[in-house]
Structure formats: structure tokens, C-alpha cells
Backbone bond lengths (Angstrom), bond angles and torsions (degrees), N, CA, C in turn:
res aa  C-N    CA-C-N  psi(-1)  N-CA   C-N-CA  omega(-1)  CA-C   N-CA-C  phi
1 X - - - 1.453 - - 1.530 111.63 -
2 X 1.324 119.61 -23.64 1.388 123.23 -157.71 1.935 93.81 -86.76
3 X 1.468 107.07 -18.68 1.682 101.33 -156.97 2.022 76.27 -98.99
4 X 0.916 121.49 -16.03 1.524 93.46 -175.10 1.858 104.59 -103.19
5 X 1.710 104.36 14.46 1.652 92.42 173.65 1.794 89.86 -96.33
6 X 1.360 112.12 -30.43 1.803 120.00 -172.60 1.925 92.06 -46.47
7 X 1.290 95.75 -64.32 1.397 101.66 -160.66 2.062 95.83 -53.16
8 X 1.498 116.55 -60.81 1.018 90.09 -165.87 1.982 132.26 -76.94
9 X 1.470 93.41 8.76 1.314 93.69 166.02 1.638 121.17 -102.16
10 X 1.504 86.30 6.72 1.795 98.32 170.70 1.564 103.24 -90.36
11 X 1.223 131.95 -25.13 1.080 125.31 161.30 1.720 133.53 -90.66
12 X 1.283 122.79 -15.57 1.629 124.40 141.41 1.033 115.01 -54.51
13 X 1.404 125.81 -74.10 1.342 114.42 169.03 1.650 129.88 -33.76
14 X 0.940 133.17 -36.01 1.144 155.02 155.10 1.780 111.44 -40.98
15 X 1.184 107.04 -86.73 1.274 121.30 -178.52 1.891 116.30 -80.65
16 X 1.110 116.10 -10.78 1.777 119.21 157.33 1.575 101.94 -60.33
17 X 1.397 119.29 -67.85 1.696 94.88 -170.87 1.249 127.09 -67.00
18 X 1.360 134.73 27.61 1.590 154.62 138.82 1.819 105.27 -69.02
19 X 1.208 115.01 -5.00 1.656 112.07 179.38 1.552 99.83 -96.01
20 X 1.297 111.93 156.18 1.720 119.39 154.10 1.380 118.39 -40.53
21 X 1.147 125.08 146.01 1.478 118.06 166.59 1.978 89.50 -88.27
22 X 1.338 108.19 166.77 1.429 116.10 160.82 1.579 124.66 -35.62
23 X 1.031 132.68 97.31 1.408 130.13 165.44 1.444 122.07 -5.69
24 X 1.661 106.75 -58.17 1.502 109.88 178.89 1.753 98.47 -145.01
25 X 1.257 113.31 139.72 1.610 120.09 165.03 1.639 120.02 -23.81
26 X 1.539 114.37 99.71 1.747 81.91 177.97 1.565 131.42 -57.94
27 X 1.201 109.64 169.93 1.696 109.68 -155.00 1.671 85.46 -144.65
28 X 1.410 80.72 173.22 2.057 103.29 176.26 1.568 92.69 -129.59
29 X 1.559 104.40 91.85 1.708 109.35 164.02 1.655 117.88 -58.92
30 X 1.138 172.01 -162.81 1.247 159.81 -139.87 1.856 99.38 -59.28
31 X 1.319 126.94 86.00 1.389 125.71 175.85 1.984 107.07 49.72
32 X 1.176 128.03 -7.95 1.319 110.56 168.21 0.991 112.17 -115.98
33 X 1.931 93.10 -170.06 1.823 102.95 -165.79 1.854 95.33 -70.20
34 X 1.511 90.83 171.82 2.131 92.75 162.86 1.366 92.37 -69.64
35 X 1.391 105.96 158.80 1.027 136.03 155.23 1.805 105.63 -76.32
36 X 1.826 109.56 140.59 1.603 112.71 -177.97 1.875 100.52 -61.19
37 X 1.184 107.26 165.05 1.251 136.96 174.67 1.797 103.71 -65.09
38 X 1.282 132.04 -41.47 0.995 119.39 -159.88 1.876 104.03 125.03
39 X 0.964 115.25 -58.43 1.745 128.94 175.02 1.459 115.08 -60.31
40 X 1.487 105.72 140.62 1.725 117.67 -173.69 1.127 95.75 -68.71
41 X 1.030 156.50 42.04 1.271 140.63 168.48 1.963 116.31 -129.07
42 X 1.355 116.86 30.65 0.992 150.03 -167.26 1.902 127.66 -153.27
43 X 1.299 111.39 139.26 1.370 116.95 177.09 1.487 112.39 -138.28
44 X 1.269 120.14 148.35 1.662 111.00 -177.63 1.367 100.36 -155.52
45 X 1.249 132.66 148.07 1.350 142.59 -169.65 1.305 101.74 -102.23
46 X 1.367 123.30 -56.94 1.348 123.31 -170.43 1.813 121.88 -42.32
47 X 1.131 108.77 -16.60 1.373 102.91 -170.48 1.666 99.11 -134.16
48 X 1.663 121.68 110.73 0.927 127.90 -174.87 1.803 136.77 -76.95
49 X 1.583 100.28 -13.75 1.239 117.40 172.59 1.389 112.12 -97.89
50 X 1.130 117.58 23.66 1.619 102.44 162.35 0.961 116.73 -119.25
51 X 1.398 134.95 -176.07 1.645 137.86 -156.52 1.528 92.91 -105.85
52 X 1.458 138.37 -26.44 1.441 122.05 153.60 1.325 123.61 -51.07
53 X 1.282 137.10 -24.31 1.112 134.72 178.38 1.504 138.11 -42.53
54 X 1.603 100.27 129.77 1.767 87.90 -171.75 1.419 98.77 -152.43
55 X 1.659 115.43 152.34 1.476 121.96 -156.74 2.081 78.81 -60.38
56 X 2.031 86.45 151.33 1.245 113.75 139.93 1.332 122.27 -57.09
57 X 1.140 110.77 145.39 1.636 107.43 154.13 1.574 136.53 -78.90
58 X 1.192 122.02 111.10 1.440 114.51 -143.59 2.190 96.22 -98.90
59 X 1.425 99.28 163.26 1.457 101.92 -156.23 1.820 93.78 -135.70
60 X 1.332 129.92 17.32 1.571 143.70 -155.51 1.927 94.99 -44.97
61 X 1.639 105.82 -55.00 0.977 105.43 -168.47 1.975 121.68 -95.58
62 X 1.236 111.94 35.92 1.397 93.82 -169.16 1.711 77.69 -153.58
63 X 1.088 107.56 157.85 1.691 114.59 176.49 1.266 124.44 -83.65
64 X 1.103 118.94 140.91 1.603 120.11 -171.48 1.518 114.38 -23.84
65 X 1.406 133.21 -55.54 1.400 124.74 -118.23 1.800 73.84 -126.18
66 X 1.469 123.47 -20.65 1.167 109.14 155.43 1.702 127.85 -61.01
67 X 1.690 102.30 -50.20 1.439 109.36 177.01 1.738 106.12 -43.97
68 X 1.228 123.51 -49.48 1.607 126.24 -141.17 1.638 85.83 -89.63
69 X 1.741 126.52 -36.63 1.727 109.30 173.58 1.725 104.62 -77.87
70 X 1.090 124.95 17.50 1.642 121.01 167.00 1.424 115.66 -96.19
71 X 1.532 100.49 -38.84 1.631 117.83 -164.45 1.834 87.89 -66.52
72 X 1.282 100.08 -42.80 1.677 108.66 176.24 1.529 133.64 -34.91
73 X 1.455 84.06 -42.35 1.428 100.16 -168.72 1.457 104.86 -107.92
74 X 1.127 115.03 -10.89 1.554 114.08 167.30 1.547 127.22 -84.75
75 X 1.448 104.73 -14.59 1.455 125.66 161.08 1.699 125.42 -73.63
76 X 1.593 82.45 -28.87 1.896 98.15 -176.84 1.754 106.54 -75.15
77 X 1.827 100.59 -28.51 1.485 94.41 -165.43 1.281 99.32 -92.82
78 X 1.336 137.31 7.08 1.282 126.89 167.67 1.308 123.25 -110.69
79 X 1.201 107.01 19.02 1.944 123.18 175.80 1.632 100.82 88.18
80 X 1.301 121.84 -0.65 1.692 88.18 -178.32 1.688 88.00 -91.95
81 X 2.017 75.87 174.23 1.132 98.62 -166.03 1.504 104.89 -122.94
82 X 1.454 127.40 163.39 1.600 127.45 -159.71 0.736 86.12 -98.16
83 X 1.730 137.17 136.83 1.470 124.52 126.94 1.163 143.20 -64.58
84 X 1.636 104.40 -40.91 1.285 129.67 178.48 1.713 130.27 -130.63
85 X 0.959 131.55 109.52 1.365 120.33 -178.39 1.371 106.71 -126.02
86 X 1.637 104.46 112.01 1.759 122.84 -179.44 1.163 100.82 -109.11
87 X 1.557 120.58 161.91 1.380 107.66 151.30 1.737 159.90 1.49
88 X 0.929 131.37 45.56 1.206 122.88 -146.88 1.463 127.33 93.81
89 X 1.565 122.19 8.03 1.500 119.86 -141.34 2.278 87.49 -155.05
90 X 1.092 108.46 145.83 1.104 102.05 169.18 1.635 108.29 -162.97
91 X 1.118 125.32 150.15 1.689 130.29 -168.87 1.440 99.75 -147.64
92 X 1.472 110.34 107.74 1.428 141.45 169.64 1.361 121.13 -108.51
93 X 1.413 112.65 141.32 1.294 119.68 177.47 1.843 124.15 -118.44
94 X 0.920 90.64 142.48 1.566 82.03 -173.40 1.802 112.60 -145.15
95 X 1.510 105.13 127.52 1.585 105.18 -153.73 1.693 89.86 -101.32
96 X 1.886 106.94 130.44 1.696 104.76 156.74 1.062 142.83 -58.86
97 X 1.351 134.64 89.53 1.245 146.57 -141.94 2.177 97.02 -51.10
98 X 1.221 99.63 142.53 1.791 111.81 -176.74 1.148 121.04 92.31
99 X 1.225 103.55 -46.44 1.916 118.55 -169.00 1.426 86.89 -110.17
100 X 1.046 160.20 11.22 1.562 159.13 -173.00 1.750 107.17 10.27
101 X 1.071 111.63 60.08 1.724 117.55 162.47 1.164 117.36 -59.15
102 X 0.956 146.05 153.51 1.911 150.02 134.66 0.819 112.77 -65.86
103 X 1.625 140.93 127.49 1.654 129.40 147.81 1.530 87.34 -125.16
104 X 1.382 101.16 151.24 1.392 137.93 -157.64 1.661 84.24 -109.09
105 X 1.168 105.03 142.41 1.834 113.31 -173.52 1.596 99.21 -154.80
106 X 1.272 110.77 114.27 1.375 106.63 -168.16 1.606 106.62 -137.51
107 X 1.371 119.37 128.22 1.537 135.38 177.18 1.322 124.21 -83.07
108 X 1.344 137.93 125.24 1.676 127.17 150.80 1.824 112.00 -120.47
109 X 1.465 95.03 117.10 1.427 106.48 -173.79 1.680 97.52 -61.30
110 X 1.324 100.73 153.48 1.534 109.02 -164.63 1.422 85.18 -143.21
111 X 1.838 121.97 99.28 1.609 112.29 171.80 1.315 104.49 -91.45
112 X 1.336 141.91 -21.83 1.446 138.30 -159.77 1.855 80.22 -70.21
113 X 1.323 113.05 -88.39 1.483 124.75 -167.73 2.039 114.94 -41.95
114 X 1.320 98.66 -37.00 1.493 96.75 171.54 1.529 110.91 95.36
115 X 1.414 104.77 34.67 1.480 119.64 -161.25 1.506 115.97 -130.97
116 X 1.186 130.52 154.31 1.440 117.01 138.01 1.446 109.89 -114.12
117 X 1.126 117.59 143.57 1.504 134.73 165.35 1.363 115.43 -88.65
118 X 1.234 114.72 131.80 1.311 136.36 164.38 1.378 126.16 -129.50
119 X 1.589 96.44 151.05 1.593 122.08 173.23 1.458 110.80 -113.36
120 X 1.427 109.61 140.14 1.324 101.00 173.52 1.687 111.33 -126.53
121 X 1.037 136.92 116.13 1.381 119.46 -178.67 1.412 129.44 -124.16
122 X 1.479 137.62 160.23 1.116 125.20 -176.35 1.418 105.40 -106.07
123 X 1.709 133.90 123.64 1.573 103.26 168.58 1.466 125.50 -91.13
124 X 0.797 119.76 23.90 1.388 126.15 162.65 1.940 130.49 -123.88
125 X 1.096 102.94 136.75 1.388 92.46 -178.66 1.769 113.37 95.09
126 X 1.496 107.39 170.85 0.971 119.30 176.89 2.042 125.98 -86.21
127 X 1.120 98.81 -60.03 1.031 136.14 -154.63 1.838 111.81 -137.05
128 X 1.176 107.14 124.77 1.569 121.00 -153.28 1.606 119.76 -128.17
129 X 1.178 88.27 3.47 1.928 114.52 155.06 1.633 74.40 64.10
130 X 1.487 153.73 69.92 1.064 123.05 156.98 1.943 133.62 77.49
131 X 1.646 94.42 0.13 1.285 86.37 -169.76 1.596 113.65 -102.91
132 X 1.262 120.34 2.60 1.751 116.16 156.31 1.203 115.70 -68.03
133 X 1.527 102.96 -47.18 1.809 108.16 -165.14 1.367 99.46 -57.97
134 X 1.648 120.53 -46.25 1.375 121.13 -177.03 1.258 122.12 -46.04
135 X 1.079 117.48 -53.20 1.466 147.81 -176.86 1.760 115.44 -48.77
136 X 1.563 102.71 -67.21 1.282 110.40 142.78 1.742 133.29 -27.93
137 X 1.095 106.43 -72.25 1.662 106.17 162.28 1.488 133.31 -48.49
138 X 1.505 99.55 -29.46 1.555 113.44 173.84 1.280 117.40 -63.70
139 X 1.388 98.03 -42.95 1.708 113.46 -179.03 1.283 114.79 -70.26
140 X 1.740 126.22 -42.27 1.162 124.79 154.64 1.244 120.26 -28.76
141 X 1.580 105.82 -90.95 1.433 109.05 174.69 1.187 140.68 -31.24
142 X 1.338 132.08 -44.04 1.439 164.82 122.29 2.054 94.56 -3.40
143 X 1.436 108.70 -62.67 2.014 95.08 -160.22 1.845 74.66 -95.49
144 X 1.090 125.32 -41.54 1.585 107.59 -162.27 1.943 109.48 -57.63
145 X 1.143 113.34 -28.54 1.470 119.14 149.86 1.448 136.43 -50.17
146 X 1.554 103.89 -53.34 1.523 117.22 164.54 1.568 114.26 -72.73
147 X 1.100 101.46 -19.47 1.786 92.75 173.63 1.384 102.43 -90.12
148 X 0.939 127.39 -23.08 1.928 112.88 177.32 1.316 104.72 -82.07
149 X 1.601 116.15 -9.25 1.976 95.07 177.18 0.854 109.48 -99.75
150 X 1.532 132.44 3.58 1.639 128.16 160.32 1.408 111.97 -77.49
């Protein structure tokens, strides 16, 4: 099993840098995430009245700076990779294994609320059959697990 994940991440890798890089660096326009584009192929927490919308990941019981080195390592065990880690703020990427896509997955620790917020986006394409929102939940599930075994 291990020689046919080599091979197929020898070929994402491969065929991902044939994708766009991001148009522009993601950013935090007034301290939050962007708001989605409008297109299914996107999810964002920060803004609760839109139809992208999807729970934060909430952190009630574990302390900030613990939550954000978990979120860390829960990103590491699923192949993405960090781009950026600022303050409170983090921009990860993570490629769909076969078709080697980019989606841009980006965090802002939220200690007042007890949250992190996330965006998840695809840059290519329309429509993403479901695979940010998924992705998103994975990651939930994934630290909301690791935070109950500490």
C-alpha cells in the first residue's frame, strides 16, 4: 500500500504545478478570514449568513496556544502543508490526491470566542463535489479527538 501512495503522490506532485498558484496571497481584510466568492467550491466560518458557512472549530477546553500547536499537527498528519504561520493566523495548503488540485485552507485563532475559524477554498474550478466542506470536518474531527486525549 505504501508503494502505490509513493507512486500516487509522485504523480500530484507532478501534475499540481500545471495548476495556478493563488491569484493574490491570502490575507485577513479587517482581522478576518475573506469572505467565499459566492461558488460551491468554498466554505468559511467567519460569516454566518451565507450558504458557505460552516461551524468553526471550537477549542472551550484546551488553551489557546495549545489548540493552534494541535490544529498544527493535525494539518501535518493529513499532508497539508503550512505556508504561513503569523500570529494568530495560518495559511495551509493541501493538494487532492490524483488530480493534484490546490485548496488554500486558512485559520484565524479566535481566543475571546474560543474558536478557530476557517476558510477552505478551491482555486480552480467551479464546483468541488463537496471536498472543502469534507475536509473541514475531517480536521474537526481529527483535533476534536486529539483534544479529548490530552
Amino acid at each position: 500500500m505504501d508503494m502505490i501512495n509513493d507512486v500516487l503522490k509522485a504523480v500530484t506532485g507532478t501534475v499540481s504545478g500545471l495548476w495556478p498558484q493563488p491569484a493574490e496571497k491570502p490575507e485577513r481584510p479587517d482581522g478576518k478570514l475573506r469572505p467565499c466568492s459566492g461558488t460551491p467550491n468554498c466554505v468559511c466560518s467567519e460569516y454566518s449568513g451565507s450558504p458557505e458557512w460552516i461551524e468553526p472549530i471550537a477549542f472551550k477546553h484546551t488553551k489557546p496556544g495549545d489548540a493552534w500547536a494541535l490544529l498544527k499537527q493535525v494539518i501535518d498528519d493529513m499532508d497539508g502543508e503550512v505556508q504561513s504561520d503569523q500570529e494568530e493566523y495560518l495559511w495551509s495548503t493541501f493538494t487532492v490526491p490524483l488530480f493534484g488540485f490546490t485548496d488554500d485552507v486558512e485559520f484565524r485563532l479566535d481566543k475571546t470566542a474560543g474558536v478557530i475559524q476557517v476558510r477552505s477554498a478551491s482555486r480552480l474550478g467551479f464546483s468541488d463535489l463537496g471536498v472543502n466542506r469534507g475536509r473541514v470536518e475531517e480536521i474537526r474531527r481529527r483535533f476534536t479527538e486529539k483534544s479529548n486525549e490530552q
